[in-house]
C-alpha positions as CSV (number, residue, x, y, z in Angstrom):
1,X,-4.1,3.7,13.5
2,X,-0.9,4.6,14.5
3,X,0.0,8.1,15.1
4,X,2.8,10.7,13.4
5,X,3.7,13.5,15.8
6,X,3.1,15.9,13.6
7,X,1.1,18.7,14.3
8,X,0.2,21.5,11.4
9,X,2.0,24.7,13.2
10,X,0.8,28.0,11.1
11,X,4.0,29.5,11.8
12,X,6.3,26.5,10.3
13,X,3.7,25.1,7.8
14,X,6.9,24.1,5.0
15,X,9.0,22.2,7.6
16,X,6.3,20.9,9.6
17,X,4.7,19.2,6.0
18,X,8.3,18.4,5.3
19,X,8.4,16.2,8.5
20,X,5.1,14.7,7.8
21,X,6.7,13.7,4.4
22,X,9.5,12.7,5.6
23,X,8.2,10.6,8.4
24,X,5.5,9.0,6.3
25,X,8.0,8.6,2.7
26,X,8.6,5.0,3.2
27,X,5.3,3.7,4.4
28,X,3.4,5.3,1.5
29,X,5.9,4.0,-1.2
30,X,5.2,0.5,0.1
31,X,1.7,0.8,0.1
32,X,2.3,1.5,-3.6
33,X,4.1,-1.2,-4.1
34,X,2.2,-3.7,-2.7
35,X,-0.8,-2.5,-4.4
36,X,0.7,-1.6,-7.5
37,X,3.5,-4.4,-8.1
38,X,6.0,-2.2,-10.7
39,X,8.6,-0.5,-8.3
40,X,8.4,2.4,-11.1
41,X,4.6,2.8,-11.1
42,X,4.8,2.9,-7.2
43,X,7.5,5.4,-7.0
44,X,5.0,8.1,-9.5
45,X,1.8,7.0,-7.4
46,X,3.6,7.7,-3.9
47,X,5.0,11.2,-5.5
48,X,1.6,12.1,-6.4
49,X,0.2,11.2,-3.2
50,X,2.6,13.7,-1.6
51,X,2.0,16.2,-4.3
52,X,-1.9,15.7,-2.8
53,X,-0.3,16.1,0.8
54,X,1.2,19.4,0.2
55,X,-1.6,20.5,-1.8
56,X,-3.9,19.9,1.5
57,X,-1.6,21.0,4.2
58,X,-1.7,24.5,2.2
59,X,-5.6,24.6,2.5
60,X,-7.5,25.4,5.2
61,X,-9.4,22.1,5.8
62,X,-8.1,20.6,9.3
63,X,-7.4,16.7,9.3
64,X,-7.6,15.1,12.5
65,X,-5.1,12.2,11.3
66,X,-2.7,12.7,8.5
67,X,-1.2,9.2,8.4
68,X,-5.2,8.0,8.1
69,X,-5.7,10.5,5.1
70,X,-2.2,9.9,3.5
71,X,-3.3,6.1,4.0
72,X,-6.6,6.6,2.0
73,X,-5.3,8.6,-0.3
74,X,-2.9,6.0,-1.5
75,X,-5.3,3.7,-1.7
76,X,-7.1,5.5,-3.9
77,X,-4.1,7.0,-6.1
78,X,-3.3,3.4,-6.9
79,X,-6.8,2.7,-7.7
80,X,-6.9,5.5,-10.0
81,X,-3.8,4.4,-11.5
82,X,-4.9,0.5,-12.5
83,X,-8.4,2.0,-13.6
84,X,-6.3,4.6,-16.4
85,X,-6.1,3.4,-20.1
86,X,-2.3,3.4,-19.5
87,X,-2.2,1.1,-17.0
88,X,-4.7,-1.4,-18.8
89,X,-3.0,-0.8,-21.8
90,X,0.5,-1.4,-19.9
91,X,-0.7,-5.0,-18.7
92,X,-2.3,-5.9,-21.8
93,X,1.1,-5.5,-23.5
94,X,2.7,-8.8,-21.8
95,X,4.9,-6.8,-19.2
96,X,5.0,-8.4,-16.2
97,X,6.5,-7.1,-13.6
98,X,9.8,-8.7,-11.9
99,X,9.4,-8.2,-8.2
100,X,12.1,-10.8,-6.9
101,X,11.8,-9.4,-3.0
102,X,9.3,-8.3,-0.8
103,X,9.9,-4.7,0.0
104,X,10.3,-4.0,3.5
105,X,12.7,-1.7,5.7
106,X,14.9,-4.3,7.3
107,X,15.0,-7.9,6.0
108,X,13.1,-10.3,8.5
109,X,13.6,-14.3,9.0
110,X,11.2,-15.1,6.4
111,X,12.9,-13.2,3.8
112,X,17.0,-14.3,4.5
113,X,14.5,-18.2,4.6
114,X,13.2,-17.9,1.1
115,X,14.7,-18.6,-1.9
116,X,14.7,-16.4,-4.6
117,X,12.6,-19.2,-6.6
118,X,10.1,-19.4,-3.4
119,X,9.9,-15.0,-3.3
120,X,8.9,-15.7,-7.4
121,X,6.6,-17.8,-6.8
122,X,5.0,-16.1,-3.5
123,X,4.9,-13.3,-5.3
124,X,3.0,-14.6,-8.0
125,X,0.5,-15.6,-5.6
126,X,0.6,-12.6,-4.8
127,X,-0.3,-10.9,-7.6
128,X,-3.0,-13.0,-8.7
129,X,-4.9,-12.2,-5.6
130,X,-7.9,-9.8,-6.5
131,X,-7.1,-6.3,-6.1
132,X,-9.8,-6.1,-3.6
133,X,-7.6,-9.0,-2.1
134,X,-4.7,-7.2,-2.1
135,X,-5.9,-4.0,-0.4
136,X,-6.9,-5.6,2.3
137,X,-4.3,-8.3,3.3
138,X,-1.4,-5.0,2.9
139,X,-3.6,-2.6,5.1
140,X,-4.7,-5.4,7.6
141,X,-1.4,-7.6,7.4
142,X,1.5,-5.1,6.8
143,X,0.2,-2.0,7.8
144,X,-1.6,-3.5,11.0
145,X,-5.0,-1.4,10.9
146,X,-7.8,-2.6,12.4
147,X,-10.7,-4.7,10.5
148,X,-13.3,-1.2,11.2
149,X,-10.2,0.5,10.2
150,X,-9.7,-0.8,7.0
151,X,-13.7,-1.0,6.2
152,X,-13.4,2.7,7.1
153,X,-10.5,3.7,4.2
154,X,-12.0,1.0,1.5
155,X,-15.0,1.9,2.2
156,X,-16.6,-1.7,2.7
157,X,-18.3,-3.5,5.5
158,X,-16.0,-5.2,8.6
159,X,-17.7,-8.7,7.2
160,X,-16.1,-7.9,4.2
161,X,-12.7,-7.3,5.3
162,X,-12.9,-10.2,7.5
163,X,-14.1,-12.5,4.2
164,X,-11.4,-10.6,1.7
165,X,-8.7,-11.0,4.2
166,X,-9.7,-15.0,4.7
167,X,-9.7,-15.3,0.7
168,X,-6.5,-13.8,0.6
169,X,-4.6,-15.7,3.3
170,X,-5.8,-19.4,2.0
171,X,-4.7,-18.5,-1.3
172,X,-1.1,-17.2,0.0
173,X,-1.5,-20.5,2.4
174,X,-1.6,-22.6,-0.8
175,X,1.1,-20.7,-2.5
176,X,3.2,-21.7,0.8
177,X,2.0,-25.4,0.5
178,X,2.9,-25.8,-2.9
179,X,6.3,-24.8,-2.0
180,X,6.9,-27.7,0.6
C-alpha cells in the first residue's frame, strides 16, 4: 500500500489528523464514488469516513497504516450505506444516477478519447458490475493495491480477487467492444 507521511505526534494531534485528512480527502471521496455511483451519496459516505478518522486518531488504539484503515473503512461505509433501507428504498424509486465522467484528478487520454455517449455507456457497464465486482476492480485497478492486499481489506481469498477482478474486466472488455 502506498504510504501517507503522517505520523500521530501527541503534541500536534489536531494538525497532524488535519494533514492526514487533507492528504487522504480526494482518494477517499473517489473510493466513494466508484463504489457508490451518486456524487451526493459519496460526498456523506467520505464525510463520515473522516468523522470515523477523527473519532480514532483521538483514541488510544495505534494504527500502523492509516491510508490502509481509512481504505477499509470506506469500503465498508459504502457497504453500510447500499445495505440501509434508504439506499434500497432510493434505487427502488427509479433514480438513476447520471455519472457522465469518470472522476479522477487530472483528465488522462482515455477520458479527452471518449465521447460523452461512450463515458454513458462505460459507465453503465459499470454499474451493472456486481458490487463485489466493483470493489475489487477500484481497489485493484484505480487504487493499485495488491491482490493479498485487497483480499486483506474485503476480507476474501486472493483466488477470489483474482476471479472477481477477471469477471469484471471481460464485462468492461465487452462494454468497450460494443463501442467499436
Amino acid at each position: 500500500m502506498h504510504s501517507t507521511a503522517v505520523a500521530k505526534d501527541s503534541t500536534l494531534p489536531d494538525a497532524a489528523c488535519e494533514a492526514l485528512c487533507r492528504a487522504q480527502y480526494s482518494r477517499v471521496l473517489q473510493l466513494c464514488r466508484f463504489l457508490l455511483v451518486d456524487r451526493a451519496e459519496a460526498e456523506e459516505t467520505a464525510q463520515d469516513v473522516f468523522l470515523k478518522l477523527v473519532r480514532q486518531w483521538q483514541g488510544d488504539v495505534q494504527i500502523l497504516s492509516w491510508e490502509a484503515w481509512l481504505t477499509r473503512v470506506t469500503v465498508n461505509a459504502c457497504r453500510d450505506r447500499q445495505r440501509s433501507a434508504w439506499w434500497k428504498w432510493w434505487r427502488r424509486g427509479g433514480r438513476a444516477a447520471q455519472e457522465l465522467e469518470l472522476p479522477s484528478l487530472q483528465p488522462n487520454p482515455e477520458e479527452h478519447a471518449l465521447s460523452r455517449e461512450q463515458q454513458q455507456h462505460v459507465w453503465l457497464r459499470f454499474r451493472a458490475l456486481s458490487s463485489r465486482q466493483r470493489e475489487v476492480f477500484v481497489l485493484r485497478r484505480l487504487e493499485g493495491l495488491s491482490s493479498e492486499e485487497v483480499a486483506a481489506v474485503l476480507g476474501l481469498s486472493s483466488g477470489s480477487v483474482k476471479r472477481h477482478l477477471f469477471l469484471a474486466l471481460r464485462h468492461l472488455q465487452k462494454a468497450l467492444g460494443d463501442l467499436s
